[in-house]
Each structure stands twice: as structure tokens, then as C-alpha cells.
MIMARLUM-162271 format. One line per 10 residues: number of its first residue (from 1); their letters; for each residue x negated, y, z of N, C-alpha, C, O. Coordinates in steps of 0.05 Angstrom, whole numbers. Atoms other than C-alpha are relative to their C-alpha. Layout:
NUM> a> X,Y,Z,X,Y,Z,X,Y,Z,X,Y,Z | ...
END
This chain:
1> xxxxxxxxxx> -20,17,12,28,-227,258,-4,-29,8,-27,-36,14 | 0,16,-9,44,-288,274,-5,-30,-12,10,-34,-31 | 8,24,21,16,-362,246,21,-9,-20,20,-16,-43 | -26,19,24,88,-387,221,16,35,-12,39,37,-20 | -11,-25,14,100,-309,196,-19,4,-24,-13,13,-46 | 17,-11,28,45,-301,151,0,-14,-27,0,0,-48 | -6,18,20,52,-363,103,35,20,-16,33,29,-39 | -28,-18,8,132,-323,88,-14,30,-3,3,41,-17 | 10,-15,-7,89,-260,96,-13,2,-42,-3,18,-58 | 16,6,24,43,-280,27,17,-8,-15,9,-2,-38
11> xxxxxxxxxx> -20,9,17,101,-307,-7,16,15,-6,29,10,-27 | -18,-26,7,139,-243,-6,-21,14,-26,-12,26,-45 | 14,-27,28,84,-205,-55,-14,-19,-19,-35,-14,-31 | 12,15,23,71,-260,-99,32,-7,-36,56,-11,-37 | -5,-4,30,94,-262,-175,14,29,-2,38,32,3 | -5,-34,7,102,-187,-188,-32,22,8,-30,45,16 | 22,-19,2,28,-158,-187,-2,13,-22,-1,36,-13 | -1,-14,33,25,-129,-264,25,23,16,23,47,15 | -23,-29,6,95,-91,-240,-7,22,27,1,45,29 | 3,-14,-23,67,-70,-173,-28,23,-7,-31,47,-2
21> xxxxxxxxxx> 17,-22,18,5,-45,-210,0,19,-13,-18,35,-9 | -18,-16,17,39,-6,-256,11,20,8,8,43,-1 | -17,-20,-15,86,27,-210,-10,21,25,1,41,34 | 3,-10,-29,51,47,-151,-22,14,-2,-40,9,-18 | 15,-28,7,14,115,-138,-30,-5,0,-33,-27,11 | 26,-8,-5,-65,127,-139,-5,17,28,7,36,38 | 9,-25,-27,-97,157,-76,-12,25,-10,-28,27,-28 | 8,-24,17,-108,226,-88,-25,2,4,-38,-11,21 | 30,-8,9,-172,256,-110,-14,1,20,-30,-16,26 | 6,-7,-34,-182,295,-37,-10,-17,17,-28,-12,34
31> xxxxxxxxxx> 0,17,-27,-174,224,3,-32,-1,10,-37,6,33 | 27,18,11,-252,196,-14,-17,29,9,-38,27,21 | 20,-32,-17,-281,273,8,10,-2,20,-6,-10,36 | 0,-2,-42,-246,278,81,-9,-19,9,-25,-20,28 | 14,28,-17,-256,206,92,-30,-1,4,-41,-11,24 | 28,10,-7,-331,208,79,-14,33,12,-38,38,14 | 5,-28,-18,-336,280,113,7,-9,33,-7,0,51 | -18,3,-26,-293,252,178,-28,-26,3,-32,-38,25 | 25,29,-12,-360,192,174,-15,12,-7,-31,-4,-18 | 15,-18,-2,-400,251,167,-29,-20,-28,-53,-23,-23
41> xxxxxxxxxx> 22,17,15,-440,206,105,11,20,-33,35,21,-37 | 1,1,19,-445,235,38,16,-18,-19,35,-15,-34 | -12,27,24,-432,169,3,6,-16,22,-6,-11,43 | -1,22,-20,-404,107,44,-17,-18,-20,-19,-23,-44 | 14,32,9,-446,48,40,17,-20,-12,10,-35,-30 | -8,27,-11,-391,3,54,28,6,1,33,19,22 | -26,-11,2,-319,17,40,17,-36,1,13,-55,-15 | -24,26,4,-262,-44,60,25,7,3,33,25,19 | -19,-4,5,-202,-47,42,22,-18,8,20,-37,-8 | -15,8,-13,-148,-78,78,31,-4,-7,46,15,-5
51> xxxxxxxxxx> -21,-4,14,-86,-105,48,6,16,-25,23,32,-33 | 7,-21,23,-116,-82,-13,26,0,-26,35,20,-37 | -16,14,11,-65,-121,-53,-7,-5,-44,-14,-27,-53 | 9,7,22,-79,-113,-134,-29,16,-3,-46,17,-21 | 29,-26,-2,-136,-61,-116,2,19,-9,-18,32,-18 | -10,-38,4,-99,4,-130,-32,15,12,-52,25,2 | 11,-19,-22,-135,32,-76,-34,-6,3,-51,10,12 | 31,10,-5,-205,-14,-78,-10,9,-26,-32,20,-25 | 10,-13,21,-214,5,-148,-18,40,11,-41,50,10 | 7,-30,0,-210,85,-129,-25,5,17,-33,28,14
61> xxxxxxxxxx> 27,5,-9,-272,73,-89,-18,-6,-10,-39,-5,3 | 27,7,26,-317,52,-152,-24,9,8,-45,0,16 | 21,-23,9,-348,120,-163,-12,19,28,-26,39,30 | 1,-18,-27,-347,141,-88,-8,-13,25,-3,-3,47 | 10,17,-20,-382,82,-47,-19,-20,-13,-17,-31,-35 | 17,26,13,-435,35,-55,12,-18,4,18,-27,-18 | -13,27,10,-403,-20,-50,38,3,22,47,17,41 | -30,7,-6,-326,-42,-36,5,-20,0,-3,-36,-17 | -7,28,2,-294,-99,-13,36,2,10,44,12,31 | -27,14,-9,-216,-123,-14,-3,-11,6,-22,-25,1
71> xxxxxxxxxx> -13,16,-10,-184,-156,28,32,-2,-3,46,18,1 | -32,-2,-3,-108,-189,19,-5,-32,0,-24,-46,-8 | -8,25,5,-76,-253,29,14,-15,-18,19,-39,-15 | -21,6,23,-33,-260,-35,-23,-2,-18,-37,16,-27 | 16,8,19,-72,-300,-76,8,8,-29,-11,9,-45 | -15,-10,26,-24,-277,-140,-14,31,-1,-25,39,-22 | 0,-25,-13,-38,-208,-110,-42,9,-13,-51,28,-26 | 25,-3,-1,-119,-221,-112,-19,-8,-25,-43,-6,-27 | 3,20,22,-126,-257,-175,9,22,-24,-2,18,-46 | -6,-34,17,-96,-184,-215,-29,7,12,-49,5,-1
81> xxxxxxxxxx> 28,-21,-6,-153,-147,-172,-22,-12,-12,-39,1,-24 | 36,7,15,-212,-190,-196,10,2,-27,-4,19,-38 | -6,-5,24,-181,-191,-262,3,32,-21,4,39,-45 | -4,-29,15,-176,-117,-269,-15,19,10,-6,41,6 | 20,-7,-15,-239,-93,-229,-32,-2,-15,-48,-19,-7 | 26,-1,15,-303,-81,-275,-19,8,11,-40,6,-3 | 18,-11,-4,-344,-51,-236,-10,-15,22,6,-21,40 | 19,19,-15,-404,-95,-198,4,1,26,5,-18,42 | -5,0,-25,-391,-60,-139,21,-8,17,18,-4,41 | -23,8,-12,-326,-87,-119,-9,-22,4,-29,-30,-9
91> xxxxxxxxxx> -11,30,-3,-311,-155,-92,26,5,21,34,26,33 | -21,11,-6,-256,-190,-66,2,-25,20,-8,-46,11 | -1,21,-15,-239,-235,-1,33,-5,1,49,13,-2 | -23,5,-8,-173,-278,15,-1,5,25,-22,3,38 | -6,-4,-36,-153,-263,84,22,14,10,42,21,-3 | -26,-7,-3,-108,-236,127,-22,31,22,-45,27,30 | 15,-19,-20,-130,-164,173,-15,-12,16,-36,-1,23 | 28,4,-21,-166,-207,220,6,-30,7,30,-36,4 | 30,-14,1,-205,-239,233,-14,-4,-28,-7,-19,-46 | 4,-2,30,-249,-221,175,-17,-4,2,-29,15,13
101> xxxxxxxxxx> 24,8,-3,-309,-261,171,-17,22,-5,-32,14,-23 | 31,-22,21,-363,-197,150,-11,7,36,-1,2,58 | 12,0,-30,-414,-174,205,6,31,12,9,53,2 | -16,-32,-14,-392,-121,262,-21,25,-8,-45,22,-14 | 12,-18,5,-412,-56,249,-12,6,-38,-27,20,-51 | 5,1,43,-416,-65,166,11,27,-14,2,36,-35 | -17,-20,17,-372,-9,145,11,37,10,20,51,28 | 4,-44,-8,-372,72,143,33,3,-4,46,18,11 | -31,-6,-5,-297,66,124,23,-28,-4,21,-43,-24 | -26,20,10,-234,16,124,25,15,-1,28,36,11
111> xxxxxxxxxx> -20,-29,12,-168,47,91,19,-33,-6,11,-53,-16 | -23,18,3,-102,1,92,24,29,-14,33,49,-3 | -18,-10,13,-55,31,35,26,-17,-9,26,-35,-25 | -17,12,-4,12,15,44,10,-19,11,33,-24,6 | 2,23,-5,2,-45,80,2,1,34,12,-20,44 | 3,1,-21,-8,-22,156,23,-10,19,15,-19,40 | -26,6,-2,72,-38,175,-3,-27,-4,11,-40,11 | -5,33,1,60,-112,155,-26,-14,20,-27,-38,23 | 21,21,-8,-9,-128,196,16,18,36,27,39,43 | 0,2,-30,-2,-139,278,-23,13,8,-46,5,6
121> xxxxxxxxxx> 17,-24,-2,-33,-78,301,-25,-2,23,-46,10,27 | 23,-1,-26,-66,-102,363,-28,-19,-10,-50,-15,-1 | 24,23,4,-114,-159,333,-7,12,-27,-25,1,-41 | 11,-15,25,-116,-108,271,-24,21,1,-43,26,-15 | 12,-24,-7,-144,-53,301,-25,-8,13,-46,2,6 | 26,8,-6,-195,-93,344,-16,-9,-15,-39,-5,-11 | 14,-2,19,-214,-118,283,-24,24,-11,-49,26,-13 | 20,-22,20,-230,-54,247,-20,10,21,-43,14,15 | 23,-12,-22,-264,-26,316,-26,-14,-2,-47,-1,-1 | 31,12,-2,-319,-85,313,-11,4,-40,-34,4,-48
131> xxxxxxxxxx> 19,2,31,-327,-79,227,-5,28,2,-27,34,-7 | 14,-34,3,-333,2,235,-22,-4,15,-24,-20,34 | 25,-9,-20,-402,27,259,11,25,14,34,34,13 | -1,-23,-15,-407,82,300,3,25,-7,-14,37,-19 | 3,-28,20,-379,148,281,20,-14,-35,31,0,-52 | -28,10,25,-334,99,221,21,2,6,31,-5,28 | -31,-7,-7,-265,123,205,19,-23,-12,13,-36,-32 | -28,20,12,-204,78,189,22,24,-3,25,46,8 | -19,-28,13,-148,117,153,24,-16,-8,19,-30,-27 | -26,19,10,-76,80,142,19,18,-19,38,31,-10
141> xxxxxxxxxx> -17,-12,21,-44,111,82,23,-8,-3,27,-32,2 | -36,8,0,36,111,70,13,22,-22,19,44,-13 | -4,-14,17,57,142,7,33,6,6,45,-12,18 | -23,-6,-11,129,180,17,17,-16,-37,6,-18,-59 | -11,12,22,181,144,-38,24,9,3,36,10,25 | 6,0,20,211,162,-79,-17,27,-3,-15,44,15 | 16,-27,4,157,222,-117,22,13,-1,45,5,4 | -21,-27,8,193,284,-133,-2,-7,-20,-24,-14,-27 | -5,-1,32,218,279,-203,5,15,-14,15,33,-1 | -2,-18,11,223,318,-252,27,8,-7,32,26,-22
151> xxxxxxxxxx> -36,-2,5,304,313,-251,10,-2,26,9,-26,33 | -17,8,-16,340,317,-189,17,-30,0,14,-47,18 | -11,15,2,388,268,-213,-17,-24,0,-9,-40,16 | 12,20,-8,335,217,-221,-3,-21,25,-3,-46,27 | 9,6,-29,319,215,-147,35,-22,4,40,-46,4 | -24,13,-8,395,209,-130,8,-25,-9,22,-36,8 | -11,17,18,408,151,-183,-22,-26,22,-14,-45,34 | 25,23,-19,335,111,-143,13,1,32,7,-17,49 | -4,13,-28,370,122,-77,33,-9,2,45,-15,22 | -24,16,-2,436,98,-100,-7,-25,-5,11,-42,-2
161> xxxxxxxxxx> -2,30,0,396,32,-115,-14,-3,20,-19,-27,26 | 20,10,-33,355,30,-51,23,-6,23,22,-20,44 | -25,9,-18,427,30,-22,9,-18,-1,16,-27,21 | -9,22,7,453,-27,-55,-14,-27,8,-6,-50,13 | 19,20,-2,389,-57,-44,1,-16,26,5,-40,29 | -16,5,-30,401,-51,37,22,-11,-2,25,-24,19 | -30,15,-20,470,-80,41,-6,-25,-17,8,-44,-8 | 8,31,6,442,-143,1,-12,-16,17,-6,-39,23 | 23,8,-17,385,-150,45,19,-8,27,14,-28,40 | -13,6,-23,439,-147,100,16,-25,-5,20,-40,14
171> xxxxxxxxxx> -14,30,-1,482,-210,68,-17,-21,1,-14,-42,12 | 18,36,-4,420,-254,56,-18,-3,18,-27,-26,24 | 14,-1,-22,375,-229,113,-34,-18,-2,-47,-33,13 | 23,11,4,313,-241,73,-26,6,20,-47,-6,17 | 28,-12,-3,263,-198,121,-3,-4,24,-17,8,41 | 0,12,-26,282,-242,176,-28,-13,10,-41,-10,31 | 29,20,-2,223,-285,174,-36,11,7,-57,0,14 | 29,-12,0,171,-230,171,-6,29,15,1,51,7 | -3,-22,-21,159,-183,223,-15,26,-13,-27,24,-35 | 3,-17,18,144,-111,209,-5,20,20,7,14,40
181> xxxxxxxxxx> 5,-16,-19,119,-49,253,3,33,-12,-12,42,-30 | -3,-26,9,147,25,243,-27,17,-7,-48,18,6 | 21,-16,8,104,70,203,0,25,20,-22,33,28 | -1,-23,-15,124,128,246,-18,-10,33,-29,7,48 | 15,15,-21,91,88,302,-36,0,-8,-47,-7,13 | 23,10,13,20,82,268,-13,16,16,-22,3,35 | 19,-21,-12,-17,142,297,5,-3,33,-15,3,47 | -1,-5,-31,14,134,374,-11,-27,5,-18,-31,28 | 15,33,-6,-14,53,367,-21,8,-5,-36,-6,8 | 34,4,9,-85,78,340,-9,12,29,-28,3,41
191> xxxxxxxxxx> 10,-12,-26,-88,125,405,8,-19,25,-3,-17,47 | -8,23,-23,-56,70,449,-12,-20,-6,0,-39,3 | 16,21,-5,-112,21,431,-24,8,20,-34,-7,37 | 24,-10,-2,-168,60,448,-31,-3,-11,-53,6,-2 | 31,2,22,-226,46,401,4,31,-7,-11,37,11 | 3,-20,18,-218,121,365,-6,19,26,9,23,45 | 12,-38,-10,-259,187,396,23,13,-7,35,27,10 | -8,-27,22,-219,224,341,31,-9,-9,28,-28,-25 | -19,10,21,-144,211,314,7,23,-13,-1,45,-6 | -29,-24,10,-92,254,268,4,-9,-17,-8,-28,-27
201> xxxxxxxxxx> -10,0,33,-52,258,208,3,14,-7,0,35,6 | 6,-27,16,-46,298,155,18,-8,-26,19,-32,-32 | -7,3,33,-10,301,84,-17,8,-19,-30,29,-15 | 9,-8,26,-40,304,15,24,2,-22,46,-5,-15 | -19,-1,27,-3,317,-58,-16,-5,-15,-40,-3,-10 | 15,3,25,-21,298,-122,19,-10,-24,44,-13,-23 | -26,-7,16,8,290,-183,-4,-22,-23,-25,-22,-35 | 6,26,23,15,226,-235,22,3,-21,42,15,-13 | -18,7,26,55,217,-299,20,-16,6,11,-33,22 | -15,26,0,112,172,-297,29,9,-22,36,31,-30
211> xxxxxxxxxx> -24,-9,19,181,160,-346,9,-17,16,4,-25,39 | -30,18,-15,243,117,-341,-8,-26,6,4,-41,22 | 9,25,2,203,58,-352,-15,-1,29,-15,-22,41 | 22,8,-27,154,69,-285,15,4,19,11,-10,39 | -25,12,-20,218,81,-245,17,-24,2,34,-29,19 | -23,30,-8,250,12,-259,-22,-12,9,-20,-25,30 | 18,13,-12,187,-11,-251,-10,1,35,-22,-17,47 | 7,-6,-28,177,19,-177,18,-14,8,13,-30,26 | -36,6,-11,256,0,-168,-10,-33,3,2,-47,19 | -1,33,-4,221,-77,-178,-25,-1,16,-27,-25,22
221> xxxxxxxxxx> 17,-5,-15,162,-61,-138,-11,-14,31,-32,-23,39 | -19,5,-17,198,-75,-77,-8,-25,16,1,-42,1 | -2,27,-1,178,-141,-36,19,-9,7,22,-33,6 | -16,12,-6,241,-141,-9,20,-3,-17,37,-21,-16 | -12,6,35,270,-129,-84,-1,-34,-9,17,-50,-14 | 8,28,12,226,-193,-106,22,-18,11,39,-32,0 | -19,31,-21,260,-239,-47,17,4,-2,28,-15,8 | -28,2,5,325,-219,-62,5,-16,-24,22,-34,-25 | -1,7,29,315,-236,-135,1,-28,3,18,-43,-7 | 8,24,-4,286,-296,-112,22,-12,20,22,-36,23
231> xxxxxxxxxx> -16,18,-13,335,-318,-72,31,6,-17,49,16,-3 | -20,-7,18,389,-309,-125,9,19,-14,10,19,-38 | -3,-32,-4,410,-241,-121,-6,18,-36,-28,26,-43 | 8,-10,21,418,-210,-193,-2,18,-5,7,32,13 | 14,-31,3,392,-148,-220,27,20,-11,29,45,-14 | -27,-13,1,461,-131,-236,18,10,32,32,29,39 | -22,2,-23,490,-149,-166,-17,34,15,-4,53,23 | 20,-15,-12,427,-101,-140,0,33,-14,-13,53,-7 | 3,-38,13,442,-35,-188,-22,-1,-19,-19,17,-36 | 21,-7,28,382,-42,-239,3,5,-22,-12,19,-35
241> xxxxxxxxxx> -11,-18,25,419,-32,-300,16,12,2,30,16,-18 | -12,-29,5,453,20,-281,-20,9,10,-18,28,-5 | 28,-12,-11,387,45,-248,-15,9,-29,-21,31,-37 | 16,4,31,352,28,-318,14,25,-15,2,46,-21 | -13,-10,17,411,57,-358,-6,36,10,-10,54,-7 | -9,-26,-9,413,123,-315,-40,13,-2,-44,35,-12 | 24,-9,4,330,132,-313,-9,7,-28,-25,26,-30 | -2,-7,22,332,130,-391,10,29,-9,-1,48,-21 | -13,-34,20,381,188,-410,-12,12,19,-15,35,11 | 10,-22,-8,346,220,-348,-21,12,-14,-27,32,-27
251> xxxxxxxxxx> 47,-7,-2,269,214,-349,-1,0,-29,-7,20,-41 | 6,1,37,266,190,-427,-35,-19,6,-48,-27,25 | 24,11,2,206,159,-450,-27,12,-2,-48,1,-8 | 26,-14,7,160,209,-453,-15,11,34,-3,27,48 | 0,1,-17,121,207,-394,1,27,14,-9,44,-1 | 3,-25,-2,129,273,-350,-12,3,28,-13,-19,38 | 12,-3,-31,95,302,-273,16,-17,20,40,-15,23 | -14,4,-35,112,268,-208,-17,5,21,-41,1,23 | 25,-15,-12,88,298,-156,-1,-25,30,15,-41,22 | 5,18,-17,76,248,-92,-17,14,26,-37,28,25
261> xxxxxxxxx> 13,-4,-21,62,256,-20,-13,-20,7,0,-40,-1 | 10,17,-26,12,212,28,0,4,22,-18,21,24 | 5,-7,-27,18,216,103,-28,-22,4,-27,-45,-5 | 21,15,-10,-52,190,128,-10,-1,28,-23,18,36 | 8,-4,-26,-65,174,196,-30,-14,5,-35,-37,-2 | 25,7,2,-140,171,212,-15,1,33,-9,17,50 | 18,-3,-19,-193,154,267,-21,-7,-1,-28,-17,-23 | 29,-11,0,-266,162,290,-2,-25,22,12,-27,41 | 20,16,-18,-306,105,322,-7,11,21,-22,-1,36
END
């Protein structure tokens, strides 16, 4: 990414961490066993996290690495994670994918969840090649959206506002400023750098609680939601209360299964 992209870059995921926290999935159980099977280590020493953002994902590493370290550039973003992070082993750096001040060869795994689409893959990836050791995997997680719900109609009602959402984004042309790299692309760039022995991907499932309330909340989740908002754009013009209204009489308040995919694309030092 580029110097005058990243400043607009950090400003897109700032004031909305609490709803992004809230809304957005856990890595499943499974991830934290292949990963440290695929780095052939028992326990990782050394787990970083990359575009960690409130520490969804740096948290779930507590009980399953000696130590963890986020990384994100959204100071709003990083300022939730130390705030909601108890356990000694975590810390927290500002930064951007690279370069990342720590010393080469430091880390048994780095894992970018949700985030790999926003960092510039070529000065990302050489990155992670000099912080992995030898035989360390990097793993780019991409959760599929929306979960399965427990209502059909749910789903339909979240992609009649993801539609609305698109033809806004097309009058104010907020996502001009910030460049962006296809997820479906991720795995044929990790083998077209050449640092990885080993690539593939793979899916996981797993299954979280959610009601009407953690679907409006995903529905605001959104950074290109936020910058709409922010640039005028009302939650009326955008479908949220009828989103709201229609997730109520669906889902109700009582929270019920969603089941959730991850595609993970992974490689071997």
C-alpha cells in the first residue's frame, strides 16, 4: 500500500471497534492445532498477528502460544485490544504489515484475519518471510459473510442491505482512495512470491450464537458502512431499519446457532 493510501487506509476502521468486536466471528477451535502441526511445534513460541485490529484473533492465541503480539495501524482499533486483553502474554504494536520493527526469524506463526485484501502483498509477504523462522507458517484467514442463519429469510433481508450498500458506495465512491487486492487472489500471490516450500487452502466450520441484535451489528461492521455514514449517508438511505426491523421479527432476541465458514490459505517457510 501506498504512503498517501494508508493515512485514508487507518481512517476507514476508526470509531466503530466495540461494534466490530461484537460482531465479528472467532477463529475456530481446529485453526491453533493445524497451524502449530503445519510448524511441526507443539506450542508456538511466538505467534503475530497482522492486522490484528481489536484482537479477535490475538486474543484466541492466549492459551495456545507463549507469547503473542498484534499488529494494526488503527490506533482506535488498538486502544479496544489493550483494553480488552488480560492476559500477560499478549502485547500490542502500531504499525502497518511492514516493515515491522521485531527481529528476523522471531516467529513459529503469523495469521492475518480478515485483513490480507487491504495490505500490499509484495512488501507483505517479504515481510513475513524474514519474521518466520524456518519451517514457520503464515495462514491468511477470510471468513465467508454472511453465517448461515438460522432463518433463510434473515440471510436474504442482510443481502438486500449489502445491495443498497453497493449502489451508495457507487454515488459517493468512498473506496476510491484505498486500494484493495482480491481475496480469491491470495493463495496464487503466496506461490508467486516464492518464500513458501508448502502452500494450500482449506475450509473450517464452527458455530457461534448470534440474534437480531449481532446482525445489525455485523450490518455496521462494515468499513465501507462506517465511510458512508461518515460521509453523510443515513442509515435509513442505506436499509438499516428495515434491516433492524426485519432481523427482529426474524432472529428475535434470543440468541440462536450460526454456523460460519473460514477459507484459510497457508504456507511453509
Amino acid at each position: 500500500m501506498s504512503s498517501e493510501a494508508r493515512p485514508a487506509s487507518v481512517e476507514r476502521f476508526m470509531g466503530f471497534a466495540e461494534i466490530y468486536d461484537r460482531a465479528r466471528p472467532h477463529p475456530p477451535e481446529a485453526l491453533g492445532t493445524i497451524l502449530a502441526q503445519l510448524a511441526g511445534v507443539e506450542q508456538p513460541a511466538l505467534v503475530i498477528d497482522l492486522g490484528c485490529g481489536t484482537g479477535l484473533a490475538t486474543r484466541y492465541w492466549a492459551e495456545r502460544a507463549g507469547r503473542v503480539i498484534g499488529i494494526d495501524s488503527s490506533p482506535d482499533m488498538l486502544h479496544y485490544a489493550q483494553g480488552h486483553s488480560c492476559k500477560k502474554n499478549i502485547s500490542y504494536l502500531m504499525g502497518y504489515s511492514y516493515p515491522i520493527g521485531l527481529p528476523a526469524g522471531c516467529a513459529d506463526i503469523i495469521t492475518v484475519s480478515q485483513a490480507f485484501h487491504w495490505m500490499e502483498p509484495e512488501g507483505t509477504l517479504a515481510e513475513v518471510a524474514r519474521l518466520l523462522r524456518p519451517g514457520g507458517v503464515f495462514a491468511a484467514l477470510d471468513f465467508d459473510f454472511p453465517p448461515i442463519f438460522p432463518a433463510w429469510e434473515a440471510e436474504f433481508a442482510y443481502q438486500e442491505y449489502l445491495r443498497r450498500v453497493d449502489a451508495r458506495e457507487k454515488l459517493f465512491g468512498v473506496n476510491e482512495r484505498i486500494p484493495s487486492w482480491s481475496k480469491s487472489e491470495h493463495l496464487r500471490r503466496m506461490q508467486g512470491s516464492n518464500y513458501f516450500r508448502f502452500t494450500r487452502e482449506f475450509y473450517l466450520h464452527h458455530m457461534e450464537m448470534g440474534n437480531a441484535e449481532r446482525l445489525v451489528l455485523g450490518a455496521l461492521s462494515y468499513g465501507l458502512v462506517q465511510s458512508l455514514l461518515k460521509a453523510g449517508v443515513t442509515e435509513h438511505e442505506l436499509g438499516l431499519d428495515t434491516l433492524r426491523a426485519e432481523a427482529e421479527h426474524i432472529l428475535g432476541k434470543e440468541p440462536k446457532p450460526w454456523y460460519w465458514s473460514v477459507q484459510v490459505r497457508v504456507g511453509v517457510i
